[in-house]
C-alpha positions as CSV (number, residue, x, y, z in Angstrom):
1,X,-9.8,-19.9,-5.0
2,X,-9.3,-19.5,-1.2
3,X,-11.4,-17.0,-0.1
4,X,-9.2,-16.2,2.8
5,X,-6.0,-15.9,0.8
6,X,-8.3,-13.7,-1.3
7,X,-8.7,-11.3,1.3
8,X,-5.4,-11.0,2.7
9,X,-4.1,-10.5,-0.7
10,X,-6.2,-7.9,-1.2
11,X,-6.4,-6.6,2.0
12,X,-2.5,-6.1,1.8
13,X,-2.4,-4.1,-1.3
14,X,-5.3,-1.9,-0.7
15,X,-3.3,-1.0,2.2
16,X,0.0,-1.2,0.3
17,X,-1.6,1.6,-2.1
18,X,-2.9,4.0,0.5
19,X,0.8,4.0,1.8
20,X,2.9,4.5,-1.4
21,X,2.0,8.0,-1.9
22,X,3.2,8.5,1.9
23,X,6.7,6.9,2.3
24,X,9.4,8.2,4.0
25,X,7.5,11.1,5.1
26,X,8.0,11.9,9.5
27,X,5.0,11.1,11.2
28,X,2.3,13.7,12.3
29,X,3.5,15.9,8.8
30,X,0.5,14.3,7.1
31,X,-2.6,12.7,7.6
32,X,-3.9,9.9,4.8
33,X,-7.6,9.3,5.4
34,X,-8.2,8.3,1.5
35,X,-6.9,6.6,-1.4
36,X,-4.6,9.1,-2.9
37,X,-1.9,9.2,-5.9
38,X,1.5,10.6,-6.5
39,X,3.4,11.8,-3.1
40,X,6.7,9.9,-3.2
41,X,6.6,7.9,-6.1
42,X,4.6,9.9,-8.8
43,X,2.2,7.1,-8.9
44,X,-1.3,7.8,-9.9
45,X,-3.7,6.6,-6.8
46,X,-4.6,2.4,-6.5
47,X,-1.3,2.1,-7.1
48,X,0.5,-0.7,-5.2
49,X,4.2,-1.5,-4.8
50,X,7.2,-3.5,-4.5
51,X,5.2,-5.6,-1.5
52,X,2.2,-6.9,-3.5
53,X,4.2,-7.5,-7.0
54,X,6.4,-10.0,-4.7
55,X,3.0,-11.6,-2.8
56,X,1.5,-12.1,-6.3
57,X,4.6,-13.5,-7.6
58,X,4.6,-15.8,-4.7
59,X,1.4,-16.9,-5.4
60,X,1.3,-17.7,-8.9
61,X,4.9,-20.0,-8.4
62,X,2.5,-21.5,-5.5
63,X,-0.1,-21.8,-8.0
64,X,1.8,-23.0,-11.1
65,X,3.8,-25.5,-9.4
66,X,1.8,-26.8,-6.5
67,X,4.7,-26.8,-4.1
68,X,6.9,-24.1,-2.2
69,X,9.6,-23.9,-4.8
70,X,12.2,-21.2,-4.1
71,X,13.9,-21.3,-7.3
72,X,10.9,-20.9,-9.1
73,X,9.9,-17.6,-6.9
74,X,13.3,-16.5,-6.9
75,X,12.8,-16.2,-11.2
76,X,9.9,-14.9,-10.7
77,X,11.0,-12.0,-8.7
78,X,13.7,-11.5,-11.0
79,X,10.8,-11.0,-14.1
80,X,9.5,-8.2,-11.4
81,X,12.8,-6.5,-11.1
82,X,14.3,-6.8,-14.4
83,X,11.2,-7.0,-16.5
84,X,8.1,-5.2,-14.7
85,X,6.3,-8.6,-14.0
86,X,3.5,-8.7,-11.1
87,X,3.5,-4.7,-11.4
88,X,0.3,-2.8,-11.6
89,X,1.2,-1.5,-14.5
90,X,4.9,-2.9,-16.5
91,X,6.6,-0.5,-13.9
92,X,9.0,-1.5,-11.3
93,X,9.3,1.0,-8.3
94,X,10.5,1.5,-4.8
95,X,13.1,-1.4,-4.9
96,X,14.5,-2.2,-1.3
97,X,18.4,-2.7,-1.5
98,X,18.9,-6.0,-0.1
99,X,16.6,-7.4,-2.1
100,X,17.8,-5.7,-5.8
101,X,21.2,-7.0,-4.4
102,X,20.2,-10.5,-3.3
103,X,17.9,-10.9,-6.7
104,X,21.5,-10.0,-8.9
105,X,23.9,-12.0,-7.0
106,X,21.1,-15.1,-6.8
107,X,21.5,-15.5,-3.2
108,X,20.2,-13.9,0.3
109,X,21.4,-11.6,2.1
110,X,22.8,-12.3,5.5
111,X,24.7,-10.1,7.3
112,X,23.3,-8.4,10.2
113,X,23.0,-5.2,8.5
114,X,20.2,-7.0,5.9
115,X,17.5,-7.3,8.1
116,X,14.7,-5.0,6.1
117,X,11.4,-6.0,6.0
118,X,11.7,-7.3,2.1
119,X,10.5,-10.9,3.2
120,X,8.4,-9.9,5.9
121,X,6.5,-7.9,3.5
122,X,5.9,-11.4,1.2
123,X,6.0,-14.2,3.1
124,X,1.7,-14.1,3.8
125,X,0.8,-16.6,1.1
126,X,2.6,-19.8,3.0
127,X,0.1,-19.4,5.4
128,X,-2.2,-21.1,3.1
129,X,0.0,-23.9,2.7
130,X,1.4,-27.0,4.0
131,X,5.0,-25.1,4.7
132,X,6.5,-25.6,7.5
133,X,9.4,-23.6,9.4
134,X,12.2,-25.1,6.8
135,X,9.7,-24.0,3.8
136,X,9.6,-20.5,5.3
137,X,13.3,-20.2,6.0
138,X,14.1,-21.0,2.4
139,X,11.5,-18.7,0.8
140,X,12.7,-15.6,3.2
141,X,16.3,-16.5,2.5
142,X,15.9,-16.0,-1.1
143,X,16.7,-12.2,-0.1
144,X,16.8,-12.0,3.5
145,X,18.7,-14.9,4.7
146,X,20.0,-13.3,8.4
147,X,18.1,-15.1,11.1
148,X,16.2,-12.6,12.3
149,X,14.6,-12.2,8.6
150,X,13.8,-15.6,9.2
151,X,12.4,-15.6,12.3
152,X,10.3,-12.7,11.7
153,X,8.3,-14.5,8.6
154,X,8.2,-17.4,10.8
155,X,6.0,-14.9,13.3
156,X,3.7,-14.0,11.0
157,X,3.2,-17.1,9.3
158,X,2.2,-18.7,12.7
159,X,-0.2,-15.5,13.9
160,X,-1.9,-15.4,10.3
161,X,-2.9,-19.2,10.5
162,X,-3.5,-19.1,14.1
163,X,-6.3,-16.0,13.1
164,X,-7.1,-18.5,10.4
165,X,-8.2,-21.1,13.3
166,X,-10.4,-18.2,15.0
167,X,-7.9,-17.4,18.1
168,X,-8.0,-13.8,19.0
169,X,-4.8,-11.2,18.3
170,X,-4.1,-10.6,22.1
171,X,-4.6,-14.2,23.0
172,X,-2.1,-15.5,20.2
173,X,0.7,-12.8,21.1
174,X,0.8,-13.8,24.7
175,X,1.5,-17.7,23.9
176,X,3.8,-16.9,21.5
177,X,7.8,-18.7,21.9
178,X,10.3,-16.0,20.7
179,X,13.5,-14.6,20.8
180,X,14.7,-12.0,22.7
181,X,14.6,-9.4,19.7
182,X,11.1,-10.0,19.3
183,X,10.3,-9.8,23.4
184,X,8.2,-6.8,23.0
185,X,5.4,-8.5,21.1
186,X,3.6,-9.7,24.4
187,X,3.3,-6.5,25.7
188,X,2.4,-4.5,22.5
189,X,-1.2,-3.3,23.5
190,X,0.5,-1.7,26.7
191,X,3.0,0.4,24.7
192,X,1.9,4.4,23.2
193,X,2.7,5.7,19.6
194,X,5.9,6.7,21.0
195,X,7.0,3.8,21.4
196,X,6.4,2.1,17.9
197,X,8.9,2.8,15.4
198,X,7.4,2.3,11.8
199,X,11.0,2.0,9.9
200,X,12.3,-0.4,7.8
201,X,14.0,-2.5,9.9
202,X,12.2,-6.4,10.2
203,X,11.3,-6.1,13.7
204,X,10.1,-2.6,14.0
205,X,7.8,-3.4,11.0
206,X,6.2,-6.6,12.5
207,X,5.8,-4.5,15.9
208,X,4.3,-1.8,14.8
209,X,2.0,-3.8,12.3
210,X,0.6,-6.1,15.4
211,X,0.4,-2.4,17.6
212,X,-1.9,-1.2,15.2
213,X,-4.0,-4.2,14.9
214,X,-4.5,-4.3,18.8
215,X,-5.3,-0.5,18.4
216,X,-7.8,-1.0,15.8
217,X,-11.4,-2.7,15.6
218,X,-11.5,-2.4,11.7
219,X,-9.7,-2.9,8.8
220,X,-9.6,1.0,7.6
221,X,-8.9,2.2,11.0
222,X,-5.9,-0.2,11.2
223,X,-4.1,0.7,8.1
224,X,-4.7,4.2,8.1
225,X,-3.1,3.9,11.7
226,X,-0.4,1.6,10.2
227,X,0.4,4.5,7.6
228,X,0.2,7.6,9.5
229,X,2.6,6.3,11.7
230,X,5.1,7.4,8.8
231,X,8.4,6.3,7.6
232,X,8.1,3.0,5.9
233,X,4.2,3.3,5.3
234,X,3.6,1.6,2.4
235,X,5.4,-1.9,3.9
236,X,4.2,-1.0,7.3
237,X,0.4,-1.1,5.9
238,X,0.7,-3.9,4.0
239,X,2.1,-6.1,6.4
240,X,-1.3,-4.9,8.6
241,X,-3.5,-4.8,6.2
242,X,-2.8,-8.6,5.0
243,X,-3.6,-9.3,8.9
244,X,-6.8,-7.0,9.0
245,X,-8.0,-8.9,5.7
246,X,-7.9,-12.3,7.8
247,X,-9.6,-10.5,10.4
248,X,-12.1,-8.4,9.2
249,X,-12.8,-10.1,5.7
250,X,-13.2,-8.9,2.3
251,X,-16.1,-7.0,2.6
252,X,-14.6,-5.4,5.6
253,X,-12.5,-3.6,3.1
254,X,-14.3,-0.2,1.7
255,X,-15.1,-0.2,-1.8
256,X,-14.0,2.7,-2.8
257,X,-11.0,1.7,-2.2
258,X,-11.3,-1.7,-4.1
259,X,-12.5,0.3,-7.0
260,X,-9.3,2.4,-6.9
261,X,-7.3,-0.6,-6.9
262,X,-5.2,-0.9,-9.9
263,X,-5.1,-4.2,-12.2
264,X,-6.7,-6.1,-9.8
265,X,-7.2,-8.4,-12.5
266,X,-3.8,-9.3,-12.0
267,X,-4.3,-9.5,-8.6
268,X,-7.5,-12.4,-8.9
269,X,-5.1,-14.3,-11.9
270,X,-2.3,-14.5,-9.4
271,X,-4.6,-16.4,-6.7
272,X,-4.7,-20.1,-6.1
């Protein structure tokens, strides 16, 4: 098992779980500082959403079939919605609506108006593989098929294995070769809360994501950051906290909050 993978998986739903209870809510109406349950979804606390069922179900078609096979993930995201699969515990929950539609119709969404963070929020485990830009297009495009869906995942994928080489968060935003809807990455660190929206939409989510880990110097201080900033908080965190795992490490992760995990055997069976 790839110790690294290991920690961003983990690191991701630890912080997917501290957000669930949260979502939706306006920023500075709350404060999480702990691992709490029921809030938005009546879920008891450790548990993790929509956003880790699709990374573990990611990882176990990587797993299984030893290449990035789209039509294999896409079936297995369709055992999540439909039959509970990857869950933490047989329940599906907190379904985003391009990706309920794109899983029934069998295709990605990609009309402008389809450009939620559903891919963004699964896309991590390719970084610990051979796939290339193509790969990545394909596996966001099984929901999120609009190119700035695309583009997005292609963002992260690059920063996560660039962190995996040992280059620095600041250092890797400034060289990176965007498009204009993703200019204000370079100048994140500069920008205050204000500026950082934490919705739903793909490129609000990646900003405010990367404007939390510049804020931060520790995995708990960035996803708490990355979930009271409100809104989407559970997708928000997760797409930190699967940074701040690369970052900070496993151990860097509080174990309290590991303990209140739920079915993290599921999450180590998933691994590859």
């Amino acid at each position: 098992m790839n110790q690294y993978l290991k920690a961003a998986v983990y690191g991701l739903a630890v912080a997917d779980a501290l957000g669930v209870p949260y979502e939706f809510r306006e920023r500075g109406s709350f404060t999480a500082d702990a691992m709490v349950g029921y809030g938005s979804h009546q879920q008891p606390a450790g548990t993790w959403s929509d956003d880790t069922s699709l990374v573990l179900a990611t990882c176990a078609s990587i797993r299984d079939r030893g290449v990035i096979d789209p039509a294999d993930m896409q079936r297995r995201f369709r055992s999540w919605l439909f039959e509970g699969a990857y869950t933490a515990d047989g329940q599906t929950f907190d379904v985003g609506h391009a990706t309920r539609q794109a899983l029934m119709l069998g295709y990605g969404l990609s009309d402008v108006f389809s450009n939620g963070n559903g891919s963004l929020m699964r896309i991590l485990p390719l970084a610990f593989t051979a796939a290339d830009r193509a790969d990545i297009q394909a596996v966001s495009s099984i929901t999120h098929a609009h190119a700035l869906s695309i583009e997005a995942c292609q963002i992260y994928i690059d920063i996560a294995r660039q962190l995996l080489a040992g280059r620095h968060l600041p250092q890797i935003l400034t060289g990176l070769q965007v498009s204009s809807a993703f200019s204000r990455l370079k100048e994140l660190a500069r920008l205050p809360q204000t500026a950082i929206r934490s919705s739903g939409y793909v490129v609000d989510t990646l900003e405010a994501a990367l404007w939390c880990l510049l804020q931060t110097t520790a995995y708990s201080e960035a996803v708490l950051k990355a979930v009271n900033l409100g809104d989407d908080t559970d997708t928000v965190a997760s797409v930190t906290g699967g940074l701040a795992g690369l970052i900070y490490g496993l151990e860097a992760i509080p174990q309290v909050w590991l303990q209140q995990l739920r079915n993290r055997e599921l999450l180590d069976s998933c691994l590859f």
